[in-house]
PALO-933642 format. One line per 2 residues: their letters; for each residue z, y, x of C-alpha. Coordinates in Angstrom, 2 decimals, decimal comma. Last residue first. Layout:
a> Z/Y/X ~ ...;
END
This chain:
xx> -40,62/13,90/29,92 ~ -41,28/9,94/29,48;
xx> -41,03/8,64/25,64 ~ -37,35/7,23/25,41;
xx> -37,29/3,52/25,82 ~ -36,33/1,44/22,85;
xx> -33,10/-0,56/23,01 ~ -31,30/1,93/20,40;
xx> -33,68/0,96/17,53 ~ -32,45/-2,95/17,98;
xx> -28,77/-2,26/17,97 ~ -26,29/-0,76/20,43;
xx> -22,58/-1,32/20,08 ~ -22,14/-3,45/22,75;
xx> -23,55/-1,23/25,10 ~ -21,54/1,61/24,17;
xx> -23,08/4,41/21,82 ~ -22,55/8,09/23,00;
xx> -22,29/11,76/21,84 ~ -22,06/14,32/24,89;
xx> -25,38/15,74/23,38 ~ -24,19/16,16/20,36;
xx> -21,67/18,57/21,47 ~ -23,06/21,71/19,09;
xx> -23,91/19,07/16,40 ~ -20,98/19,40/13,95;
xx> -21,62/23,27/13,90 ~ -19,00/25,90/12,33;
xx> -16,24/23,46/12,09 ~ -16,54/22,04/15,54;
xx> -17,30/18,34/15,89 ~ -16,43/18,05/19,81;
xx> -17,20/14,23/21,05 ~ -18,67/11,50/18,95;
xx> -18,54/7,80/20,00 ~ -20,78/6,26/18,08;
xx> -20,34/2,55/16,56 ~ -18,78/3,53/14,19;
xx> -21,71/4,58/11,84 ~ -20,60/8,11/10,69;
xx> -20,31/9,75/7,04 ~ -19,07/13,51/7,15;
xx> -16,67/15,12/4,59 ~ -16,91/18,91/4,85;
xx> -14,61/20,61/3,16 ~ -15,88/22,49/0,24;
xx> -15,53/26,25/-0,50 ~ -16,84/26,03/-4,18;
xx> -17,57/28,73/-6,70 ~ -18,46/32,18/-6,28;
xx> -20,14/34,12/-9,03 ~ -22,70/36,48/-8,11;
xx> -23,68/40,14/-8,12 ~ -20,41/40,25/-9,23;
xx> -19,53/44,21/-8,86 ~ -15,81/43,53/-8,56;
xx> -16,07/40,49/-6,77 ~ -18,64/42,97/-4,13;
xx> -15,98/45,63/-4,30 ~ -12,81/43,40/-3,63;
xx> -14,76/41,82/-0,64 ~ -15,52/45,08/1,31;
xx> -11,80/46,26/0,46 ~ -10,45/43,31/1,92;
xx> -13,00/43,54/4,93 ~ -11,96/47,10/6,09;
xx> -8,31/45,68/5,94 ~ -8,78/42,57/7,77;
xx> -10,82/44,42/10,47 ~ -7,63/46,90/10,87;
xx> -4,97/44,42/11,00 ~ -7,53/42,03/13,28;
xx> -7,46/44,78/15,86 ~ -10,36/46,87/17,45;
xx> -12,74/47,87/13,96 ~ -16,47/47,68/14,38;
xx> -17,23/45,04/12,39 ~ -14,36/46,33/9,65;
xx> -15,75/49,63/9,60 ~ -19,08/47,92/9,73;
xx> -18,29/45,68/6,42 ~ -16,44/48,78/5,09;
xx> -19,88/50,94/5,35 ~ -21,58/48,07/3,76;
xx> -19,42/48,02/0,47 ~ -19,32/51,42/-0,19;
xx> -23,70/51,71/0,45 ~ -23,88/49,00/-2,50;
xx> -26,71/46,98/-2,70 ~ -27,32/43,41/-4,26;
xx> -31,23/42,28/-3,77 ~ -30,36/38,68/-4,86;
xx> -32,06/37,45/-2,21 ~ -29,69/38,89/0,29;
xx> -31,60/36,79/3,29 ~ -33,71/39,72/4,58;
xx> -37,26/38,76/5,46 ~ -38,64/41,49/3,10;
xx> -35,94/43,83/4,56 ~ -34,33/46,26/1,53;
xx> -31,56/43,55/0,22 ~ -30,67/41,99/3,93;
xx> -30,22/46,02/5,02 ~ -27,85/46,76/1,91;
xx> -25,75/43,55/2,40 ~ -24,98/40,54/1,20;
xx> -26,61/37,56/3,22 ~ -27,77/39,76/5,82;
xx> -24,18/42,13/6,55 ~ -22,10/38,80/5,68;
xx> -23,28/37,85/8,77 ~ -20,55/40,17/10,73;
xx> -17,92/37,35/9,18 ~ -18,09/35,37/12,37;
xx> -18,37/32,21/13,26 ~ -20,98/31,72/11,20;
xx> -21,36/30,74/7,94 ~ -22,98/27,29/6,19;
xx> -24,53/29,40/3,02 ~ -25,12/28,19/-0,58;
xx> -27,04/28,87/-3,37 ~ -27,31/27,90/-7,54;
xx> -30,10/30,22/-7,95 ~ -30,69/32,95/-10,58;
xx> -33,58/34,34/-12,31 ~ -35,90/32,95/-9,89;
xx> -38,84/34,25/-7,53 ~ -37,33/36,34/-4,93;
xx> -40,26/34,89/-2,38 ~ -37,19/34,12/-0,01;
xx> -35,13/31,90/-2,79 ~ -38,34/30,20/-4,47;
xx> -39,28/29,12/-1,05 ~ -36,06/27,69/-0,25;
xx> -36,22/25,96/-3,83 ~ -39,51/24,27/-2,81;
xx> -38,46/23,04/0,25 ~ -34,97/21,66/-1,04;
xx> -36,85/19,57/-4,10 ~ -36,38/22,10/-7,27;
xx> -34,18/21,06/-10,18 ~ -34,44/24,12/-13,27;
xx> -31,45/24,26/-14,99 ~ -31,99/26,62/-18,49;
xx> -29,01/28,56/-19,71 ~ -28,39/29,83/-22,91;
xx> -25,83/32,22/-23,28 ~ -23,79/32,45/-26,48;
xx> -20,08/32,59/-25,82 ~ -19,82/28,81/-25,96;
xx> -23,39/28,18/-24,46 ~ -22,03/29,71/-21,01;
xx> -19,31/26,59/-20,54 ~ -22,43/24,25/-21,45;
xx> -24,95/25,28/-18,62 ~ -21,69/26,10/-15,95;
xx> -20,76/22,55/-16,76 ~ -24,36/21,55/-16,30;
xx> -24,83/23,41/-12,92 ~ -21,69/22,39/-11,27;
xx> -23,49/19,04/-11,72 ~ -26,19/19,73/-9,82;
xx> -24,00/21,89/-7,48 ~ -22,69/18,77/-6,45;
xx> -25,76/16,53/-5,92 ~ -27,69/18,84/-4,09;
xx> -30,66/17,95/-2,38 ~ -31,54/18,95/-6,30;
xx> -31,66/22,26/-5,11 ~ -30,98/24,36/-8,22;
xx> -32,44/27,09/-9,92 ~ -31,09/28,78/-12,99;
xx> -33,25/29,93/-15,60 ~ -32,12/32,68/-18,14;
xx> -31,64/33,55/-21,70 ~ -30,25/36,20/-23,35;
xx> -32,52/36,38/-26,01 ~ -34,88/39,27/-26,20;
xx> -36,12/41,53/-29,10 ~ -34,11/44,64/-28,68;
xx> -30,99/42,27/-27,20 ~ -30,40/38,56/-28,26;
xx> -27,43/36,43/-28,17 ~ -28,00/32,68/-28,94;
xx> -25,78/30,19/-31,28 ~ -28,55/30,52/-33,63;
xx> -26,52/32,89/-36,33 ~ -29,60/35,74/-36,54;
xx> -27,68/38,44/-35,04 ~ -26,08/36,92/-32,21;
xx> -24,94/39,89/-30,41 ~ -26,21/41,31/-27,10;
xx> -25,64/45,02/-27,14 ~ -23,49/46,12/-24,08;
xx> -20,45/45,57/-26,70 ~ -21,11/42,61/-27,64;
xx> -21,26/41,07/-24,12 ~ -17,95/43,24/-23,52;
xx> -16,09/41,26/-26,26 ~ -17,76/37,77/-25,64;
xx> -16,40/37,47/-22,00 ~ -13,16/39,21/-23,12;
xx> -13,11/36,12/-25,28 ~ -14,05/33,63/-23,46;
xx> -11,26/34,65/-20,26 ~ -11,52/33,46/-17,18;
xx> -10,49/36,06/-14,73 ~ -12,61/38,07/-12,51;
xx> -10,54/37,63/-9,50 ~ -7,98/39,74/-6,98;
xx> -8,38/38,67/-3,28 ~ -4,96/37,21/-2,74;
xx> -7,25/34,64/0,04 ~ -7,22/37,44/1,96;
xx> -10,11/36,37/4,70 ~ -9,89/38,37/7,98;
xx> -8,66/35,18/9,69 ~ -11,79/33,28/8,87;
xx> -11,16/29,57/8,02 ~ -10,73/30,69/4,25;
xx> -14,24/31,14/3,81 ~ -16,20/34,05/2,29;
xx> -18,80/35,46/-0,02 ~ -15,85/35,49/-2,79;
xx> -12,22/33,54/-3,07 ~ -14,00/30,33/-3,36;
xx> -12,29/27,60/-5,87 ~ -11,22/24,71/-3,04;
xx> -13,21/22,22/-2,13 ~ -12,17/17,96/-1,48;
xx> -9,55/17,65/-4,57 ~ -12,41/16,65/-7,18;
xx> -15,73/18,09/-5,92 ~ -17,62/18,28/-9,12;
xx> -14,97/18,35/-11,53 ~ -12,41/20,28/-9,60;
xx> -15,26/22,89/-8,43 ~ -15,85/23,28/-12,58;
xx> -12,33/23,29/-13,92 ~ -11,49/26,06/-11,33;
xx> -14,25/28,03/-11,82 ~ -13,78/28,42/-15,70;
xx> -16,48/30,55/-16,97 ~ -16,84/33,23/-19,13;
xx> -15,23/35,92/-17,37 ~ -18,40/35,36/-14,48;
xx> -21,11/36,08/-17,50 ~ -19,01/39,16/-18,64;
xx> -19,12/40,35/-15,17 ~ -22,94/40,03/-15,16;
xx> -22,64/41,81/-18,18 ~ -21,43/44,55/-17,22;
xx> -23,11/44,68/-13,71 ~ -26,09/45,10/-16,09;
xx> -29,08/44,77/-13,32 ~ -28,53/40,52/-14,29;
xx> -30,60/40,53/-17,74 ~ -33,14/42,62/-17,76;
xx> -33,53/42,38/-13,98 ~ -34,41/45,74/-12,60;
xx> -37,91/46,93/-12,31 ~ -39,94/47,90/-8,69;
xx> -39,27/43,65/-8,17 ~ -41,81/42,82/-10,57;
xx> -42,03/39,16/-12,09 ~ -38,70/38,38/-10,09;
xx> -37,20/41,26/-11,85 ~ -34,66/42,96/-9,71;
xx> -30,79/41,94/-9,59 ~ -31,36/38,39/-8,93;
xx> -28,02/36,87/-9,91 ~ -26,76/34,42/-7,28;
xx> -24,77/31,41/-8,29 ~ -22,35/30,82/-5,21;
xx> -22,11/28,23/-2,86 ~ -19,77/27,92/0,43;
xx> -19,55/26,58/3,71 ~ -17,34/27,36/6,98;
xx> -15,94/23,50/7,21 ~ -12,30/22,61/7,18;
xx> -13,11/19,00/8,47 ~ -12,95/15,42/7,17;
xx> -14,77/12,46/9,02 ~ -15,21/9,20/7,43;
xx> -16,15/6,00/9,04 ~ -18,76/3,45/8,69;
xx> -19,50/-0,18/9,80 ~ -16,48/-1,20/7,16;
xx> -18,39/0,37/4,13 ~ -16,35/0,02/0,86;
xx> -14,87/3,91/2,11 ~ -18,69/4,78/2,15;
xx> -18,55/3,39/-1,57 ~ -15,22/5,53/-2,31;
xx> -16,50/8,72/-0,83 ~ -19,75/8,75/-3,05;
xx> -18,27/10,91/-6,04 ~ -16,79/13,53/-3,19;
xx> -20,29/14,03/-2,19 ~ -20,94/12,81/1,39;
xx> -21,95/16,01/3,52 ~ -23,69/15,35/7,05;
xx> -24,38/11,83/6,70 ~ -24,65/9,94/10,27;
xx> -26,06/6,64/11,13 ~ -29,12/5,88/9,15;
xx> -31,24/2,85/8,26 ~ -28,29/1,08/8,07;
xx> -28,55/0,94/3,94 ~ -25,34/2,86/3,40;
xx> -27,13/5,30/5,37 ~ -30,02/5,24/3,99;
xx> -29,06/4,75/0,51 ~ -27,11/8,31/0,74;
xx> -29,92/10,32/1,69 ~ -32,31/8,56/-0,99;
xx> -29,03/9,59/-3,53 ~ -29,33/13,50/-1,92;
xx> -32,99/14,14/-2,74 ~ -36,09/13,97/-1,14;
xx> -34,90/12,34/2,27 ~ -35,75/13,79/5,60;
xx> -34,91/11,56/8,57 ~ -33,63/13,23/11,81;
xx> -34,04/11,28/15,12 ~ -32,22/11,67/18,00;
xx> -32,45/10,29/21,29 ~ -31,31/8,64/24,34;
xx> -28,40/9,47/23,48 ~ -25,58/10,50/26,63;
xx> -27,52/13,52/27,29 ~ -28,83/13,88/30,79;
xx> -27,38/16,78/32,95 ~ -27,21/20,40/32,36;
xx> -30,49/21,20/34,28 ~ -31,85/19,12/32,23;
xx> -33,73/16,05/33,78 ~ -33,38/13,30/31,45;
xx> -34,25/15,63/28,29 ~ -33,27/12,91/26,09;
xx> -36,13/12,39/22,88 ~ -36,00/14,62/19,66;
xx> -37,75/12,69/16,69 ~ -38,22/14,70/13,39;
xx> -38,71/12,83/10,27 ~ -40,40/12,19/6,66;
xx> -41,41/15,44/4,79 ~ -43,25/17,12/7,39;
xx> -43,75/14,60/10,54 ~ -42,47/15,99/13,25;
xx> -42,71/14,50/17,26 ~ -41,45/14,44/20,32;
xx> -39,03/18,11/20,96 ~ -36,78/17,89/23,97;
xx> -33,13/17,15/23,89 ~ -30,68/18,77/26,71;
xx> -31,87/22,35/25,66 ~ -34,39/24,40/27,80;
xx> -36,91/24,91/24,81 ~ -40,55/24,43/23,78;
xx> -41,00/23,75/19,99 ~ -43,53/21,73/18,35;
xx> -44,60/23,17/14,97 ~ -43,51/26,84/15,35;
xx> -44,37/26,34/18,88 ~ -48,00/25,91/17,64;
xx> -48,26/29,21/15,81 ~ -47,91/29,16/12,27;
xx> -44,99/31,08/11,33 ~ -45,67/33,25/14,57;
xx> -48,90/34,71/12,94 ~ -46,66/36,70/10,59;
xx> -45,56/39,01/13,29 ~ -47,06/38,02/16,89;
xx> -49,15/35,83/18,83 ~ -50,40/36,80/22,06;
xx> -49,63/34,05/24,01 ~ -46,47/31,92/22,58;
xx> -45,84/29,65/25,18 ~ -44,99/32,45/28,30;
xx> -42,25/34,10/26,31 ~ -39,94/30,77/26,56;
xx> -37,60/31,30/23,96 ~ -33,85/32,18/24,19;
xx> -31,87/30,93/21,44 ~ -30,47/34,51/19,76;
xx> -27,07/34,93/17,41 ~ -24,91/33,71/19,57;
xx> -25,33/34,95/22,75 ~ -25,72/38,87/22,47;
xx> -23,83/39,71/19,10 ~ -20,96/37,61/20,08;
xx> -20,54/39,67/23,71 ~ -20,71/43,06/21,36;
xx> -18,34/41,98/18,65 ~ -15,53/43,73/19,70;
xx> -17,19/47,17/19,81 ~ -18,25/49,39/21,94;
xx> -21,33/51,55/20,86 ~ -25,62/51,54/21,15;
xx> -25,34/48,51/23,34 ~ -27,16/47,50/26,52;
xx> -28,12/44,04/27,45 ~ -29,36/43,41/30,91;
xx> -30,97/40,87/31,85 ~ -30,64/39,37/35,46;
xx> -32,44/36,04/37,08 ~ -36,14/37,74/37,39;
xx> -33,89/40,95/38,79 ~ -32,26/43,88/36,89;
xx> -34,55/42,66/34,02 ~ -33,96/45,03/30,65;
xx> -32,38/44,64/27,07 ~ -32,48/46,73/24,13;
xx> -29,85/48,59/21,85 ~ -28,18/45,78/20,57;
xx> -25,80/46,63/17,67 ~ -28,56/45,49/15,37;
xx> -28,59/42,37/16,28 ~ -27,08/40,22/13,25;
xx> -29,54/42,93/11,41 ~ -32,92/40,99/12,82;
xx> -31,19/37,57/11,66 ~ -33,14/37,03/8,90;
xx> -36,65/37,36/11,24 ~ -39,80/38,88/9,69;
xx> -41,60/38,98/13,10 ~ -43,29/42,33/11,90;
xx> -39,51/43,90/12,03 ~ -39,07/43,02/15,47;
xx> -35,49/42,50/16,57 ~ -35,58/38,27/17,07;
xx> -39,09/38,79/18,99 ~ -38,14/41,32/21,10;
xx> -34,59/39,97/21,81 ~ -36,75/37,30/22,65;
xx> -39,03/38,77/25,06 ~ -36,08/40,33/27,07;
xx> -34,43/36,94/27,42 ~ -37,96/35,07/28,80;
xx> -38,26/38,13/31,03 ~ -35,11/36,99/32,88;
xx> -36,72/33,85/33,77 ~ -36,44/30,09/32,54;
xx> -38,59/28,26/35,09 ~ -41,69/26,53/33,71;
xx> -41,47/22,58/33,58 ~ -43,03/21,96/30,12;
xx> -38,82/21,58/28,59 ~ -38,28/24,91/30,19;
xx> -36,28/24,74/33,08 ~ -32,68/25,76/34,31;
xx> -32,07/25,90/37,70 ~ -31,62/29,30/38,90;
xx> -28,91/29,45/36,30 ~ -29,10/32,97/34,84;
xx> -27,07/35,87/35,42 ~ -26,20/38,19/32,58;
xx> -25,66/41,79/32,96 ~ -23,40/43,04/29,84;
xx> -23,84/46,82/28,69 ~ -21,87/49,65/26,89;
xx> -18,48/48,19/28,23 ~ -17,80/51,34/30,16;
xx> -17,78/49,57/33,54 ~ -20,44/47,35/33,26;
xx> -19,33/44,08/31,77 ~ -20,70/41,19/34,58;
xx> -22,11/37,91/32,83 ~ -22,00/33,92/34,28;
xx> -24,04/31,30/34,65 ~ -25,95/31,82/31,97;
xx> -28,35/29,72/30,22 ~ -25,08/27,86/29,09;
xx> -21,81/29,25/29,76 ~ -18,99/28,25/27,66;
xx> -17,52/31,23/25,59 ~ -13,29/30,79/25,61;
xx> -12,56/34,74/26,23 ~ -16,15/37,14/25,54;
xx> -14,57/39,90/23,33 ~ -13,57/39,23/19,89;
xx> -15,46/36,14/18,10 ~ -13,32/33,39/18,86;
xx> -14,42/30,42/17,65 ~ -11,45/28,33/19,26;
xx> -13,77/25,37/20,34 ~ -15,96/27,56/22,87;
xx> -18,65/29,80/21,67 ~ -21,73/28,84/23,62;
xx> -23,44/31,27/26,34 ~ -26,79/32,37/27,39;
xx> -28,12/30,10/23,83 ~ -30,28/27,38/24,96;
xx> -33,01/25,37/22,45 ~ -33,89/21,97/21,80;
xx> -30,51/21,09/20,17 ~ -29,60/24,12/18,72;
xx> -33,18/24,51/16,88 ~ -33,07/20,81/15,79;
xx> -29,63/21,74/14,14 ~ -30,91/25,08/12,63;
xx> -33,79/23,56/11,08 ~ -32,03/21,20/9,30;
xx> -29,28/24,09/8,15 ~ -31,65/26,38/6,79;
xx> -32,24/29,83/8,05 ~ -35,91/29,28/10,36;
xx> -37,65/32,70/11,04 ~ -36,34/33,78/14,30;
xx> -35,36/29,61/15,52 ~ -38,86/28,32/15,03;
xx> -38,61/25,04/14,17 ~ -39,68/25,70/10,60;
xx> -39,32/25,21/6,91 ~ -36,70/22,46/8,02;
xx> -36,87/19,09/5,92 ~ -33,61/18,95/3,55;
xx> -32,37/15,72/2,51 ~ -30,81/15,30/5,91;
xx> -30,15/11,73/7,30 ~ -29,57/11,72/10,49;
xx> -30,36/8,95/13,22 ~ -28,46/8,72/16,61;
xx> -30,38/6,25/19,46 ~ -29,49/4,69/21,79;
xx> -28,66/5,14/25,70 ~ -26,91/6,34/28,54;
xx> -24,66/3,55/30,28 ~ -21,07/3,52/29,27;
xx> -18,39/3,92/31,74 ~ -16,34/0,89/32,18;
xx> -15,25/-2,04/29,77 ~ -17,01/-1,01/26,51;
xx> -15,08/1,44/24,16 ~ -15,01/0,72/20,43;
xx> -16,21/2,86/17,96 ~ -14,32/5,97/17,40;
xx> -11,23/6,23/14,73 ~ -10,18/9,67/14,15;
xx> -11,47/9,67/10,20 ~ -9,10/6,47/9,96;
xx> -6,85/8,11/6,89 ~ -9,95/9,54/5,11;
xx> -11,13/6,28/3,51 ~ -7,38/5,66/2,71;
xx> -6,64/8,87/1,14 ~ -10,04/8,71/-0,47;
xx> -8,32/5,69/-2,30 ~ -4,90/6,88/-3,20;
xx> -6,25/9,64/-4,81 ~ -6,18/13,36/-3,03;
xx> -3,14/15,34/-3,02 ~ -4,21/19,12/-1,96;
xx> -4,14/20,43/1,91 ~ -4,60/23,92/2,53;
xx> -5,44/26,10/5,03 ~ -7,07/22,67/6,91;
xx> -5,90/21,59/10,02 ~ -8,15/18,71/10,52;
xx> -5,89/16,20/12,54 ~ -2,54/17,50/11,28;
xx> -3,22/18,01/7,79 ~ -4,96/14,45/7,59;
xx> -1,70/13,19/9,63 ~ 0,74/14,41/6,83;
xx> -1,41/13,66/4,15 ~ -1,38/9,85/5,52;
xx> 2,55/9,84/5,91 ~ 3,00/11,55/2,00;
xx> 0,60/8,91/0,16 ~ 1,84/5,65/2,34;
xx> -1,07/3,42/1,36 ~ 0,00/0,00/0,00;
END
């Protein structure tokens, strides 16, 4: 019999989540052994074998300007070099616990307003061409051009430009001091080589042949992708790091979340990123798997898309009401809803944040639930049900939307449904629209939807709350504030707060920042899940931060005896 109180103990302890709630005896004893590795072999284990994931999202591209979804972001990390690499305590403030990577090491100039970094003389691109100091100018270039279209152009913004000292030295110089300057620099950018994109530029990168088959200095080197089906990374045996421990890695792209699932309960996969609470128990059945719990730095949100998709010069009929919109969020229980789809493994966000962050106050004050306010203020902006259908209408128009869902999925699927029937009770009629993960990313940067069941995997650092949410992620047409939400008061505390020297003061700026945008609800926040991962035991993992499970992949390994066939096949030759 499981000992309820001694297992919670030793989750809290091994995860350290902000909270810990009571979770049935049975995921208690899935999650019990999530430290458990696969066995060691007598000695140090020879390199080798192979690590496949199973995504059911395919990356819209490998490009690391213009790609924003998690699949693409793991095979950008792994192919690609930042300058430095946040260490394991995610500090953000100043450059203390950063791991150098491209860089050997950085010099602050005197009044902080610029950071030399010094290259490793050693490092190569994956087709043998040195990495240079012009490489790191060209892609601060690339990353700040607006013709490039990337998301993460305003994650930069504090960079003024950067210049060569020396083919081993760039220079990057700062408009002001802040804290974030050293975070702003390395983490943001993966340095590309400038010398395999010839002239190609703006929208012309998106189909450029590195888009397709990158060209990096990481430990894993790009073999093959085949849209909709896989990606195959093969051991860069002579990084200038060192070998990876895998000899490769292999990402399989499922259409939707149950094909994921299969896969790796089927052995055709070893790792699952995010097992849906409602699919713990059958991995838990599994004695060649284990279960890894986390905090994680994700949430989702239904987005209201402020301007009308059909013409964005007009305001949503609907959602550019912030009365209603408000209305909408008073009429639905949050709590009920996460606790149904997620059971005890998410809490109920607290807004376009995660607890993890120290400048989160989770007090943050709520649009409460409430069915009838909900149907007091929606009568009173003019939608009644006139004609008795169970429908509101307005001059002509029933207030009626679509909502968009990824059906990748398989929680906010159901979130979906509740959030369907809750809305029906005070007269809102909701259509769910399922979209495969390629086609709802589309939908989400071509502003085409009513609303869309989203979700973000955050950074580090808050500062990216600027291009999911903010003024300059609204007016950029590569901007990743979809919803077009814009409030100048809101902004100007997110870079009071960005710019801010203690956490008291960034804390404050980014109470008030939050308080305004739950106040406005341009969206209604629901879930802040943990992350439960599926993995086959016999890998070894190493370093699963919360912000990116696949930052130490490289130091992953399988021991001899717990290779199978697919792990006994030689890596293609570099």
């Amino acid at each position: 019999m499981v000992d309820v109180a001694q297992v919670s103990t030793q989750l809290c302890a091994s995860v350290t989540p902000r909270r810990f709630l009571a979770l049935p005896a049975l995921l208690i004893a899935a999650l019990a052994c999530s430290d458990e590795q696969a066995p060691a072999s007598s000695g140090s284990p020879a390199y080798g074998g192979t690590v496949v994931i199973s995504s059911s999202g395919d990356p819209e591209s490998l490009l690391p300007p213009i790609s924003s979804t998690v699949p693409g972001k793991i095979i950008g990390d792994l192919v690609y070099d930042h300058l430095a690499e946040i260490g394991d305590s995610l500090n953000t403030a100043g450059d203390a616990g950063y791991v150098p990577r491209l860089a050997k090491s950085w010099q602050w100039s005197g009044d902080s307003l610029s950071i030399a970094f010094h290259l490793d003389p050693a490092a190569r691109w994956h087709d043998g061409q040195p990495v240079r100091a012009n490489d790191v100018r060209f892609t601060h270039q690339l990353y700040s051009d607006s013709t490039t279209g990337s998301p993460y152009a305003a994650a930069i913004a504090s960079i003024d430009s950067v210049t060569t000292s020396d083919s081993l030295t760039a220079v990057f110089w700062f408009r002001e001091r802040s804290p974030m300057q050293f975070y702003d620099a390395v983490n943001t950018m993966s340095i590309l080589p400038a010398h395999a994109f010839g002239t190609a530029s703006g929208a012309q990168l998106a189909t450029t042949a590195i888009a397709r088959a990158p060209v990096g200095s990481g430990r894993f080197r790009f073999v093959r992708w085949t849209p909709g089906a896989s990606i195959q990374l093969a051991a860069d045996t002579a990084n200038y790091r060192g070998r990876p421990g895998l000899d490769r890695v292999i990402m399989t792209v499922a259409p939707d979340f149950n094909t994921a699932l299969t896969r790796l309960l089927g052995g055709e996969a070893d790792l699952h990123e995010q097992v849906p609470p409602t699919s713990v128990a059958d991995i838990a059945k599994d004695t060649s798997l284990r279960i890894v719990p986390s905090r994680g730095l994700d949430y989702n949100f239904v987005q209201f898309n402020l301007r009308d998709p059909k013409s964005r010069a007009r305001p949503h009929p609907i959602f550019a009401d912030r009365a209603v919109r408000r209305a909408l969020t008073a009429g639905l229980d949050r709590r009920r809803i996460v606790q149904n789809a997620y059971d005890s493994l998410a809490d109920v966000a607290v807004g376009p944040t995660v607890r993890a962050y120290p400048t989160t106050d989770t007090t943050l004050r709520q649009i409460v639930f409430s069915p009838d306010a909900a149907r007091r203020t929606l009568d009173s902006t003019g939608w009644q049900d006139a004609n008795d259908d169970g429908v509101r209408e307005k001059n002509g128009r029933q207030l009626e939307f679509t909502l968009s869902v990824p059906g990748s999925s398989r929680s906010r699927s159901s979130m979906a449904v509740l959030l369907q029937e809750q809305l029906r009770q005070i007269g809102v009629k909701v259509n769910i629209e399922p979209l495969d993960f390629a086609a709802f990313v589309d939908r989400e940067r071509k502003h085409d939807f009513d609303a869309v069941f989203g979700g973000w995997k955050v950074e580090p650092s808050p500062g990216g709350i600027r291009q999911t949410w903010g003024g300059a992620g609204a007016r950029s047409g590569s901007g990743t504030n979809y919803g077009s939400y814009e409030n100048p008061v809101f902004d100007a505390h997110v870079d009071s707060a960005l710019a801010a020297g203690t956490l008291a003061e960034r804390r404050t700026h980014f109470t008030r920042a939050y308080q305004i945008i739950i106040d406005d609800a341009p969206a209604i926040w629901f879930a802040e899940p943990r992350r439960v991962m599926a993995i086959h035991r016999r890998i070894q993992t190493k370093g699963l931060r919360p912000d990116a499970w696949w930052a130490n992949l490289a130091e992953w390994t399988i021991p001899p005896a717990g290779r199978i066939a697919r792990d006994r096949v030689a890596p293609p030759a570099r």
